[in-house]
C-alpha positions as CSV (number, residue, x, y, z in Angstrom):
1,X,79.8,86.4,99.9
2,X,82.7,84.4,98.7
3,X,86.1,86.1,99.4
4,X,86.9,85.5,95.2
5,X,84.6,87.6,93.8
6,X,86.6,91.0,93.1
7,X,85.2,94.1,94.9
8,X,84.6,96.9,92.9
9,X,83.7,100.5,93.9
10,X,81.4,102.7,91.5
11,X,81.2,106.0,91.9
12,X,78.5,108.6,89.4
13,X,76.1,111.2,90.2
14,X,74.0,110.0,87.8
15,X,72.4,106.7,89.0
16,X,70.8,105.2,85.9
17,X,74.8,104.7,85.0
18,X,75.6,103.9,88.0
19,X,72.8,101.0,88.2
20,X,74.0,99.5,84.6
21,X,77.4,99.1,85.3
22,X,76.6,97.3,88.8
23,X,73.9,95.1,87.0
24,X,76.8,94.4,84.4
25,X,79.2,93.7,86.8
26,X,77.2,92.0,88.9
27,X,75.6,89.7,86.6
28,X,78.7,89.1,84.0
29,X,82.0,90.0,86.0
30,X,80.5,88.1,89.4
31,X,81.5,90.7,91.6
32,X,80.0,92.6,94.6
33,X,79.8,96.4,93.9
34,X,79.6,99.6,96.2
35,X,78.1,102.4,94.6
36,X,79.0,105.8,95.5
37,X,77.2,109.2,94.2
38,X,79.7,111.9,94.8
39,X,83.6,111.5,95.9
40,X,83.0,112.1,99.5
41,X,80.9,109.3,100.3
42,X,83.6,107.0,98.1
43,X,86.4,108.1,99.6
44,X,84.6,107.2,103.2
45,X,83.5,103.7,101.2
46,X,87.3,103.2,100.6
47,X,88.2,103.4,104.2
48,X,85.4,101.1,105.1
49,X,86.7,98.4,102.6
50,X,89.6,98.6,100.6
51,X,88.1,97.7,96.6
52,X,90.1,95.6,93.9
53,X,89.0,98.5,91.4
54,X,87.4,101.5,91.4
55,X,85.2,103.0,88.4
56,X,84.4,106.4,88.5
57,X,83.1,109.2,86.3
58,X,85.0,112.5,86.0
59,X,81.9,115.0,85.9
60,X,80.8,115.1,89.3
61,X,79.7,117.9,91.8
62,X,82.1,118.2,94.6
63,X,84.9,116.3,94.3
64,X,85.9,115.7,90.5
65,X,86.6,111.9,89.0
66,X,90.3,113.4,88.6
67,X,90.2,114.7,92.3
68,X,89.4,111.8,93.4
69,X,91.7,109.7,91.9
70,X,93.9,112.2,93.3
71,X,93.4,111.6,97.1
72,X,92.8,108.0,96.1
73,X,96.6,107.5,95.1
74,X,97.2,108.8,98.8
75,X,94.7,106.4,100.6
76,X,94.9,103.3,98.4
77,X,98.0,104.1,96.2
78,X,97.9,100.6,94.6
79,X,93.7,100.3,93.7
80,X,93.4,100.2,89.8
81,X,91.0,103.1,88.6
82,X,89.1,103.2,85.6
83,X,87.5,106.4,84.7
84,X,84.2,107.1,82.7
85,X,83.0,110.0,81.0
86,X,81.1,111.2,78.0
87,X,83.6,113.4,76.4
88,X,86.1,111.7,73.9
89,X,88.5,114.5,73.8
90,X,92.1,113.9,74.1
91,X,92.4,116.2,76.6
92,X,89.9,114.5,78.8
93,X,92.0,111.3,78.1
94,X,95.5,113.1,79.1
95,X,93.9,114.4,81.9
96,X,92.8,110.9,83.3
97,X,96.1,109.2,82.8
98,X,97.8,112.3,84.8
99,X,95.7,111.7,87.5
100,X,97.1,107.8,87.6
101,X,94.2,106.4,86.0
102,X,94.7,102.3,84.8
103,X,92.1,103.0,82.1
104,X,89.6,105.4,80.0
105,X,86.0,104.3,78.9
106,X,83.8,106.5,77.1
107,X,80.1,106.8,77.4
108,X,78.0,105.2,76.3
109,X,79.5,102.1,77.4
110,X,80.4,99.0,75.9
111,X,79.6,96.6,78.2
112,X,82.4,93.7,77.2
113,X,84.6,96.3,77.1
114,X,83.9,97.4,81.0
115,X,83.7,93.6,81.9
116,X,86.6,92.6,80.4
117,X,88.8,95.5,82.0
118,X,87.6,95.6,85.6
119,X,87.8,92.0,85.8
120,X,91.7,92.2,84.2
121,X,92.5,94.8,86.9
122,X,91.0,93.0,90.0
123,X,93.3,89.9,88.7
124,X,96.3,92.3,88.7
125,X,95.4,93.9,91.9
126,X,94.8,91.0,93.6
127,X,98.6,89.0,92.1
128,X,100.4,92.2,93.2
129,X,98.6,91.7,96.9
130,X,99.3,88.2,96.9
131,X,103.2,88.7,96.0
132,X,103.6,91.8,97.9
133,X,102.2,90.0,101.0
134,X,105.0,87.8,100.2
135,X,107.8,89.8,100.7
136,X,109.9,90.8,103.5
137,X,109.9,94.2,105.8
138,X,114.0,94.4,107.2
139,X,115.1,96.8,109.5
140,X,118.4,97.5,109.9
141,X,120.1,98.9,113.1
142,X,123.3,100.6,113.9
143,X,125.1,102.8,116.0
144,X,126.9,105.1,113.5
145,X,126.6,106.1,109.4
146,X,128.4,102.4,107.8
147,X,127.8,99.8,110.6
148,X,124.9,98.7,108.9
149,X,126.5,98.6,105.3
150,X,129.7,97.2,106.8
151,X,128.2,94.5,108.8
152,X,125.2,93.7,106.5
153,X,125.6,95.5,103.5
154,X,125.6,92.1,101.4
155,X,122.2,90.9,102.7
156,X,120.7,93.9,102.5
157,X,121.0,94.1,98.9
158,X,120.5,90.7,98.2
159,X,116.9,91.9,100.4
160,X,116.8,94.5,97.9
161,X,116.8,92.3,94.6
162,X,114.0,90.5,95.9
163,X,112.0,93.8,96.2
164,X,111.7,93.7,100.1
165,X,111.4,97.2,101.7
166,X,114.6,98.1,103.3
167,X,114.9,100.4,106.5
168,X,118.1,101.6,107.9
169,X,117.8,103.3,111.4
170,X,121.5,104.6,112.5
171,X,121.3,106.2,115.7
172,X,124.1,108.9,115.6
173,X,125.3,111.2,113.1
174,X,129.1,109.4,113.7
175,X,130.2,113.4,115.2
176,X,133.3,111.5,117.0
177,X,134.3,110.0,113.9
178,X,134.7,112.8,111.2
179,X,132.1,115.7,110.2
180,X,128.2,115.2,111.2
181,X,126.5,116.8,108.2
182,X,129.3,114.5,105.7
183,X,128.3,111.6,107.4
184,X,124.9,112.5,107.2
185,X,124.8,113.2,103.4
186,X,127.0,109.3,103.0
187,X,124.1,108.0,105.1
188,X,121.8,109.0,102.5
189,X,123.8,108.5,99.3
190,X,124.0,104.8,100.9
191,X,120.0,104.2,102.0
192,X,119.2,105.3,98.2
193,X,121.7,103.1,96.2
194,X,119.5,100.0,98.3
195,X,116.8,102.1,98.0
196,X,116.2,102.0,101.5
197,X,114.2,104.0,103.8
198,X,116.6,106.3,106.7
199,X,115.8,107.2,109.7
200,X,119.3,109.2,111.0
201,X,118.7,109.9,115.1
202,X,121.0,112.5,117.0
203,X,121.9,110.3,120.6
204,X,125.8,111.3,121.3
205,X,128.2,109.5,119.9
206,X,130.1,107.1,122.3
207,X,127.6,107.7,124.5
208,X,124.6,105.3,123.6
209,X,122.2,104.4,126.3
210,X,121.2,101.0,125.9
211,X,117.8,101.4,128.0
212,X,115.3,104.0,128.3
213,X,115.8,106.7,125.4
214,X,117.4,104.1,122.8
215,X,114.7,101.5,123.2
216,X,112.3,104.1,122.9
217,X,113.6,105.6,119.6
218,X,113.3,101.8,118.4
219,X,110.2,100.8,119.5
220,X,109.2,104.4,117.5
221,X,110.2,103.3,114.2
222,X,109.3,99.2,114.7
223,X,106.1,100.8,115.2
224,X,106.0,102.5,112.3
225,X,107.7,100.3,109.6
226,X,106.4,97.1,111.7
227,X,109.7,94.5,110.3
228,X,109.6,91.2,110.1
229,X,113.3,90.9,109.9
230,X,116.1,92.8,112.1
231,X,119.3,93.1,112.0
232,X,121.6,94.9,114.6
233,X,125.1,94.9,116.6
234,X,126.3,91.9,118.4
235,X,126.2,91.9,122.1
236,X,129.8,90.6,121.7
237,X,131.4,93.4,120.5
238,X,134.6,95.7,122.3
239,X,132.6,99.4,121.1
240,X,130.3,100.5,124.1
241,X,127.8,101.8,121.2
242,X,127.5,98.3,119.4
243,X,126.9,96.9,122.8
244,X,123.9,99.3,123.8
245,X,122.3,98.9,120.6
246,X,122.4,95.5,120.8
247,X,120.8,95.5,124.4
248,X,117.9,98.3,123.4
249,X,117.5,96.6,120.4
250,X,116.2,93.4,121.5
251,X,114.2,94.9,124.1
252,X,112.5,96.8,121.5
253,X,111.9,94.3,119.2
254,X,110.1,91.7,121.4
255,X,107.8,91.2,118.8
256,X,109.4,90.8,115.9
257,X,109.5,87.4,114.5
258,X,113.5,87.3,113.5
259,X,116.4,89.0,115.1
260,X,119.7,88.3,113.7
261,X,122.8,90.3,114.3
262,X,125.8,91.0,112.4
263,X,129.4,91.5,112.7
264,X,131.3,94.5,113.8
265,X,135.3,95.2,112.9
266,X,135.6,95.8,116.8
267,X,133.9,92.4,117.1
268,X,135.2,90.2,120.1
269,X,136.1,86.4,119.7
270,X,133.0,85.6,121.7
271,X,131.2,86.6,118.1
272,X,129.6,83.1,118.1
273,X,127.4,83.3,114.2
274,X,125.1,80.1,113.5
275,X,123.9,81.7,110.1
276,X,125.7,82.2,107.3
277,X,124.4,84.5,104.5
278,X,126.1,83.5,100.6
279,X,126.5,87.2,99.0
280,X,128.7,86.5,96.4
281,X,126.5,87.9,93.6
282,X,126.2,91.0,96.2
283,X,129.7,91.6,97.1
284,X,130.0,94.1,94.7
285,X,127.1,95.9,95.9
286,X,128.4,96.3,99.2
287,X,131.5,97.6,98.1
288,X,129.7,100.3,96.3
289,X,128.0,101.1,99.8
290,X,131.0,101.4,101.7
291,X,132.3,103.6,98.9
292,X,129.7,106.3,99.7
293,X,131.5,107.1,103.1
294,X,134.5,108.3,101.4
295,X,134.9,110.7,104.4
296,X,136.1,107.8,106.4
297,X,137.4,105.4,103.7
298,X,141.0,106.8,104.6
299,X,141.4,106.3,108.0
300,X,139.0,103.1,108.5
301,X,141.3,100.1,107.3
302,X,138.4,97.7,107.8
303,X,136.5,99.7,105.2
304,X,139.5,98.4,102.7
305,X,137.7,96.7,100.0
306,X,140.7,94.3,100.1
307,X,139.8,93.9,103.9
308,X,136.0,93.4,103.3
309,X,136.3,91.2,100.9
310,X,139.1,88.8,102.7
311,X,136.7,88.9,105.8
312,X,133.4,87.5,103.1
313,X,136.0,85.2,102.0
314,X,137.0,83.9,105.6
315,X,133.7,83.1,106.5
316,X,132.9,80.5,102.9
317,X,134.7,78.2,105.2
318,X,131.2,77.9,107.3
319,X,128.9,79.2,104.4
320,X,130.5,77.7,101.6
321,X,130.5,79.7,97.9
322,X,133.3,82.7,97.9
323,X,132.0,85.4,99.7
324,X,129.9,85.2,102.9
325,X,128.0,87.5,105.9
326,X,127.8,85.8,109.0
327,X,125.1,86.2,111.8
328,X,124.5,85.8,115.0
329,X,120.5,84.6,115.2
330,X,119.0,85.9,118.6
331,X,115.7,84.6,117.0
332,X,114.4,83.5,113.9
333,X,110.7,82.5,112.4
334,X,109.9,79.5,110.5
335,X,109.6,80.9,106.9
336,X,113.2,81.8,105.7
337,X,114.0,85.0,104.3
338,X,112.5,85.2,100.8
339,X,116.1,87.3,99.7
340,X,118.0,83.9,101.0
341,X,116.2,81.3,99.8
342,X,115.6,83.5,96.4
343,X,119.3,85.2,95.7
344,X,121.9,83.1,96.6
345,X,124.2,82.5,94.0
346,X,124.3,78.8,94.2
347,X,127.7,76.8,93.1
């Protein structure tokens, strides 16, 4: 079986359709089809092997065509599904496209019609893999609500534009600098202006371990989002926190491919960065991140967008451009970012 031909899951109760519309695909469409008789046995078909599109009636005992679509959109929330059926009612159409169906055929079917659409949608499916495999997976790391957004907040939004999926994992709620739950709420306001994923953990401020319980808590969320690109404290940094995060975090993330880590206000001279990040088109970005912990904005000179932006300006001196993030690489793949190499603004 060449690994070209699109794979398309059928699924009717009534197997005289069922048999055409493999023949047809088969034969015309040159793909290999699965055929299903109820939704149960499709939906264990789908975790067998993942199809480019799946064809389905609605009028089925057990599990209904609109049913299943249903629990497909959980299992395989990207498969195109095109969805059969012998009534031409409007409501029947409505009731498909609620469900997340791509498209509607009535019965009987036109045969150029189903070939031309399942083989569209397996195309589709198969461009949206292809970029998607493309793209990165960052996690960001930091001790308290803004050190991420302060320290990367530029290339993480340039990460952003290029439509890489963005985790933020801050490791206190910030209690020893201003009100938990308010710096909980900026947290959030922040993670969905990139929209990022959060995950907002409850060690004690001040306090941070950098062995057992903080690498653990790390490794629990690298497993999960499994990054291809992390970002966290320097180990040359005055703040005990930054310091133990940066420790735990590259224990934890042994296996991740690139490990870069960016600069803290409480930085110490022995901040040594080899790579530096152009975010002029960002800038303004970041700004409007660090302007979502307005709890702190008042006391925190460094969070001054006067301040941020003379410190993106100080470091065009390495990176060139007007407005730059430095970082410290603790190790990087071969393949370059996609969000550097894509969205830079170039002079």
């Amino acid at each position: 079986m060449s690994e070209v031909e699109p794979h398309v899951l059928v699924v009717d109760d009534d197997p005289d359709v069922a048999l055409l519309v493999r023949m047809l695909l088969e034969r015309r469409a040159g793909c290999t089809v699965d055929v299903a008789e109820d939704g149960e046995t499709a939906l264990e078909l789908v975790t067998a092997r993942m199809p480019d599109v799946v064809v389905t009636d609605i009028e089925m005992p057990g599990i209904s065509g609109l049913e299943l679509i249903e629990q497909l959109r959980v299992r395989a929330r990207d498969v195109p599904v095109v969805v059969m059926t012998a009534h031409v009612s409007v409501d029947y159409a409505v009731s498909a496209l609620r469900a997340q169906a791509d498209e509607f055929l009535t019965k009987p079917l036109d045969a150029t019609r189903l070939v031309d659409t399942v083989t569209r949608l397996a195309a589709e499916h198969r461009d949206r893999r292809s970029t998607e495999s493309q793209r990165e997976v960052v996690l960001a790391i930091g001790a308290h609500p803004d050190d991420v957004e302060l320290g990367a907040g530029g290339i993480l939004a340039a990460h952003a534009a290029a439509g890489d999926a963005i985790t933020i994992l801050t490791l206190t709620r910030g209690a020893r600098g201003g009100d938990a739950e308010s710096r909980q709420h900026e947290s959030l306001a922040a993670a969905e202006l990139l929209g990022a994923r959060l995950f907002l953990k409850d060690l004690i401020d001040t306090e941070i371990p950098s062995g057992g319980p903080t690498v653990r808590l790390i490794e629990e969320v690298v497993r999960e989002v499994e990054p291809t690109i992390v970002y966290t404290h320097s180990i040359h940094d005055r703040h005990q926190d930054h310091r133990a995060v940066s420790e735990a975090t590259v224990v934890a993330t042994r296996r991740v491919a690139s490990v870069s880590c960016y600069q803290s206000p409480s930085a110490t001279i022995d901040y040594r960065p080899t790579k530096f990040v152009r975010i002029e088109r960002f800038l303004e970005r970041k700004l409007d991140l660090l302007r979502c912990f307005d709890s702190q904005t008042a006391s925190r000179d460094y969070l001054d967008p006067d301040f941020v932006s003379a410190t993106a300006r100080y470091w065009t001196r390495f990176g060139g451009g007007t407005a730059v993030e430095p970082l410290e690489v603790v190790r990087e793949s071969s393949e370059p970012a996609r969000a550097f190499e894509h969205h830079r603004l170039e002079t």
